[in-house]
C-alpha positions in Angstrom: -112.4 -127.1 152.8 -108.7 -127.5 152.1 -108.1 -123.9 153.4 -109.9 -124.8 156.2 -108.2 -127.7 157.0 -104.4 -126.2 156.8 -105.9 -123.3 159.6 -106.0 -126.5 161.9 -102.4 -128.0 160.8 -103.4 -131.0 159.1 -101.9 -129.9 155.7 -103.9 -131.7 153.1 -102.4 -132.9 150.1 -104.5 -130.9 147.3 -104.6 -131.3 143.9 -107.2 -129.2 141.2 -106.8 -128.8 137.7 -106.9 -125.1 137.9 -103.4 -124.7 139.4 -104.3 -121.1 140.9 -106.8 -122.5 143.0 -104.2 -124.9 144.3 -101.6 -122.1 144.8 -104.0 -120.1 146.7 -104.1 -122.6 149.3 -100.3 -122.8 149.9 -100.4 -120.1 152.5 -102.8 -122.3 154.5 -100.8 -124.9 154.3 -101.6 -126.9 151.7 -99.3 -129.0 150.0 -99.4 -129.7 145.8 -97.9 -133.3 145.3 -96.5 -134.0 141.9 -98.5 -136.9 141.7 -101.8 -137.4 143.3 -101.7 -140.9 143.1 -99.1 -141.5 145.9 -100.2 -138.5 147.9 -103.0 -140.2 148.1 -101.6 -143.5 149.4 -100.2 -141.8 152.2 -102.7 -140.1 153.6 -105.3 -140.9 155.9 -108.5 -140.4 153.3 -109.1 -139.0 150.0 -111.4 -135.9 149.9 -113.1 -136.1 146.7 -115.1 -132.9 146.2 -116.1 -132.4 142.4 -119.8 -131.7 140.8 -120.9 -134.9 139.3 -120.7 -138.7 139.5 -118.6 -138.4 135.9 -116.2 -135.9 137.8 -115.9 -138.8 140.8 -115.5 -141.7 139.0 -112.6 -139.8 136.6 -111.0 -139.2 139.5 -111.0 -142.1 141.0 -111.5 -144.7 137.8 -110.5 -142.5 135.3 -106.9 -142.6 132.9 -105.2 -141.0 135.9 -107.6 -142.2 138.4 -105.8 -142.6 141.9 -107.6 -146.0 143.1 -105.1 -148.5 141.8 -102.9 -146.4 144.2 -104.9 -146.3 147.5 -103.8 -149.3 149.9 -106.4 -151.4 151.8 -107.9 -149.8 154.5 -107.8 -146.5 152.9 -110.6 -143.5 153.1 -112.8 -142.1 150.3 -115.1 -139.3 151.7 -117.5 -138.7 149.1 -118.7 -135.0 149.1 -120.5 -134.1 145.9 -124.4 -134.4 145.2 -124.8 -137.4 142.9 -127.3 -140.1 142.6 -127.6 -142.7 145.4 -127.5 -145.5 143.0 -123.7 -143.9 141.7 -122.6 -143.5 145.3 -123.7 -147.2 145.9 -121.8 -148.5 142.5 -118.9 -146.7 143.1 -118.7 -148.0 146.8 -118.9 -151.8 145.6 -115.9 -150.8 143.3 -113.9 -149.1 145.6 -114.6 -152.1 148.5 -113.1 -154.2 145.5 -109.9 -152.7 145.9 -110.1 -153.1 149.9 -110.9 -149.1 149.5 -113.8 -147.9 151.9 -116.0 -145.2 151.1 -118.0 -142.4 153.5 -121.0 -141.1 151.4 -120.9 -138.0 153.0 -122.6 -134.4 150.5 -121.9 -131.2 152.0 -124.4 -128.2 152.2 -123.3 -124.8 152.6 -121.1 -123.2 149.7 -117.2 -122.0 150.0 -117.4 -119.8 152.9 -119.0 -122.0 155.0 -116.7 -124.8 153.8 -114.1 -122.3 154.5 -115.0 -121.6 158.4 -116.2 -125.3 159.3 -120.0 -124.9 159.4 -121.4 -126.5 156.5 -123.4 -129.3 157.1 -121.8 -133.2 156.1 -124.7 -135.8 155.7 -122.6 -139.1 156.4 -123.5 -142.2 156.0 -121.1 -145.4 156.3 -120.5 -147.8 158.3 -119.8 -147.6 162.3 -116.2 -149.0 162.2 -115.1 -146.8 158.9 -117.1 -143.4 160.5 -115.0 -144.3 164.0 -111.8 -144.2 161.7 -112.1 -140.9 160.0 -114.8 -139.2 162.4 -111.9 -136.5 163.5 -111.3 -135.6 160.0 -114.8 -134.8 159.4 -115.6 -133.2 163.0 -112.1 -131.5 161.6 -114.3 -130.2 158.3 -117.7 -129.2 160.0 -119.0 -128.7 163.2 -122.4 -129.8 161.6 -121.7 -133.7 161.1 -125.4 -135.5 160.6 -124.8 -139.2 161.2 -127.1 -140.6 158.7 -127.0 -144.2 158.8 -124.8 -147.0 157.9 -125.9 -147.4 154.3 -124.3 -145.7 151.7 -126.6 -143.6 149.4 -128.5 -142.7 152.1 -126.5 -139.1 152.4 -126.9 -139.0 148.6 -130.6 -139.4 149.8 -130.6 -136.8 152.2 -129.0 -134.0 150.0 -131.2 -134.5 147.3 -134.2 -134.1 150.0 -132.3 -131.2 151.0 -131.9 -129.6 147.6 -135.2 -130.5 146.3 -136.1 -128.4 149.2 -133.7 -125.6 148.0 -134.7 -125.8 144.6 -138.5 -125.4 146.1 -137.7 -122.8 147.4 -135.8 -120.5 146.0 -138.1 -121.4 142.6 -140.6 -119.8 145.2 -138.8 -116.7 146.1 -137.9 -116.0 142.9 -142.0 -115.8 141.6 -143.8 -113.8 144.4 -140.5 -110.9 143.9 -141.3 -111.5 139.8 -145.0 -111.0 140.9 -144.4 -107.8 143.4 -142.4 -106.4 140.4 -145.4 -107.1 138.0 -148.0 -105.6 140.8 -145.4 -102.3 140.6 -144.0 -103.1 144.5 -140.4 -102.3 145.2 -138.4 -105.2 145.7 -136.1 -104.3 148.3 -139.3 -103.6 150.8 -141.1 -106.5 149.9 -138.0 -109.1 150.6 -138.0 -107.4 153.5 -141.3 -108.1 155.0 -141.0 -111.5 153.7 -137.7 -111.6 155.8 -139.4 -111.3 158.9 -142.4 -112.9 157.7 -144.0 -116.6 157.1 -142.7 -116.4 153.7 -138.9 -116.2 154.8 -136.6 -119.0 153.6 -132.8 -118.9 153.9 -132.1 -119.3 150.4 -134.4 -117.1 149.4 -132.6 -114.3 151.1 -129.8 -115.0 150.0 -130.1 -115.3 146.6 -132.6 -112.8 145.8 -131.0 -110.0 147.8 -128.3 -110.5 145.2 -130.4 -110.5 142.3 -132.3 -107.6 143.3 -128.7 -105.9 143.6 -127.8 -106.8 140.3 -125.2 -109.1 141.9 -124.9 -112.7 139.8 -122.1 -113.4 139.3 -122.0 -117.5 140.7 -121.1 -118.3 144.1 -124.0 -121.4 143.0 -124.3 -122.0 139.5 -127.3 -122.4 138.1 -126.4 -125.5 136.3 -125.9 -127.0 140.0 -129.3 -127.1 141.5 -131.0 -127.8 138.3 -128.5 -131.1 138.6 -129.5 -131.3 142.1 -133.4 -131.2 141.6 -133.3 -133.5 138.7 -131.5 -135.9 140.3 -133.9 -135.4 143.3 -136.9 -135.8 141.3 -135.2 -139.1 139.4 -135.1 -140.4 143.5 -138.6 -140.0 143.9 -139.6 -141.8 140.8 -137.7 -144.4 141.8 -138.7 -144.6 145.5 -142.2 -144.4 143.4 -143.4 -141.3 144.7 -144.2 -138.3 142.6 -145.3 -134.8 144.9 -147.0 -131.6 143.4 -144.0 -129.1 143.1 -140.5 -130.9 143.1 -140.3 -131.9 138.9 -142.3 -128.4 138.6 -139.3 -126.9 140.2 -136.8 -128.5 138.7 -138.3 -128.2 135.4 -138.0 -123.8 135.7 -134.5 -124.5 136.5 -133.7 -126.5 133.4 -135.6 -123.8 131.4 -133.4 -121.0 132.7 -130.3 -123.3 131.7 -131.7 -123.5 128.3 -132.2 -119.9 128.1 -128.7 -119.0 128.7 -128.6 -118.5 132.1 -126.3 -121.7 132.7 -123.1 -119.4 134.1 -125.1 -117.0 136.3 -125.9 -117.5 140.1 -128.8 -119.1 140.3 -130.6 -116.0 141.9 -130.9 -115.1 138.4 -134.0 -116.9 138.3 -135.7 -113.6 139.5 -134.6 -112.3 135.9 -135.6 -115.1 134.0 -139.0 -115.5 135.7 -139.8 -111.5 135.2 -139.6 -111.5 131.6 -142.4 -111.2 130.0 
């Protein structure tokens, strides 16, 4: 995202705790302030793009957390896929400090990020959205306008994800049962390609796996955060479907097996053991 945003000159202040990743970024522009905090203060918005809602609220509430230093009327796009209940509490907090927040999870991975087509699932309010809406037609060329609640693009990721999850859960059990049934893999993904069966994700993650390939661009500890937190949704919305905990259950069982640091296309090795 930041690399993406320094190919468009708008320089974003970036900060990481792995200090490669942060040089890599200087030759697109980037800039590493010495302390976050008042980078952030003079900027337009904070782009706050970690894994979980303990990663967001560190950074923003945390010992070093930069809130204290964001003026009022300041920006916090919120891009990782946490609960809708910790994008609302966090919201109220920041709106505390005069701080506004854009609930806004991303779909798509790095090189999407990277080239500006990953999808951003915002939801805020009109007046905040009219305020930063070139910075995030800056990010992505797939902006969904939501609604004007917050939480309700928390909503529609974990929607999305369960989906995923679904999915690629799917994928991962007819290739572990064309395996069983002595098919070659490689053929049968590709009928499936051009078949009912096709999903995106499927592709994608099983053409790796049948390549030997998993080494994480999506770890697998990701969606099997992403399809809990979808499944905790539903509870709470009080609905409760046929394959969502299912799916997120086989993900939490190839965590447990050891599998936490692959790509999640490793599912297709997991789910082919015996």
């Amino acid at each position: 995202m930041a690399a993406h945003l320094g190919a468009l000159g708008w320089a974003p202040w970036v900060h990481d705790l792995d200090v490669v990743k942060v040089a890599s970024l200087m030759p697109f522009g980037a800039i590493a302030p010495v302390d976050i905090g008042q980078a952030a203060s003079k900027s337009i918005a904070t782009i706050v793009c970690v894994v979980d809602a303990a990663q967001t609220r560190d950074v923003l509430f945390g010992p070093k957390g930069i809130a204290k230093s964001l003026p009022a009327g300041h920006i916090v796009v919120l891009c990782p896929t946490i609960a809708p209940d910790d994008v609302e509490d966090i919201a109220r907090e920041l709106l505390a400090l005069g701080v506004d927040t854009v609930d806004a999870p991303m779909s798509g991975g790095p090189a999407r990020a990277r080239d500006g087509s990953m999808s951003l699932m915002v939801a805020c309010a009109d007046a905040v959205f009219a305020r930063c809406q070139p910075l995030l037609e800056a990010l992505s060329g797939k902006v969904f306008r939501i609604s004007q609640r917050v939480g309700d693009g928390a909503r529609t990721k974990l929607v999305n994800n369960l989906l995923a999850g679904i999915n690629l859960v799917g994928a991962a059990e007819v290739l572990a049962l064309a395996d069983r049934m002595g098919l070659d893999l490689d053929t049968t993904l590709k009928v499936i390609e051009q078949s009912s069966g096709q999903s995106w994700i499927g592709s994608d993650r099983m053409r790796r796996a049948i390549a030997g390939d998993l080494a994480p661009r999506a770890h697998m500890t990701l969606l099997t955060k992403d399809t809990r937190l979808a499944v905790e949704a539903a509870h709470a919305a009080g609905y409760s479907g046929p394959l969502g905990e299912s799916a997120s259950q086989v993900f939490a069982k190839a965590v447990q097996a050891g599998l936490a640091d692959l790509d999640d296309g490793a599912l297709l090795g997991f789910l082919r053991r015996p």
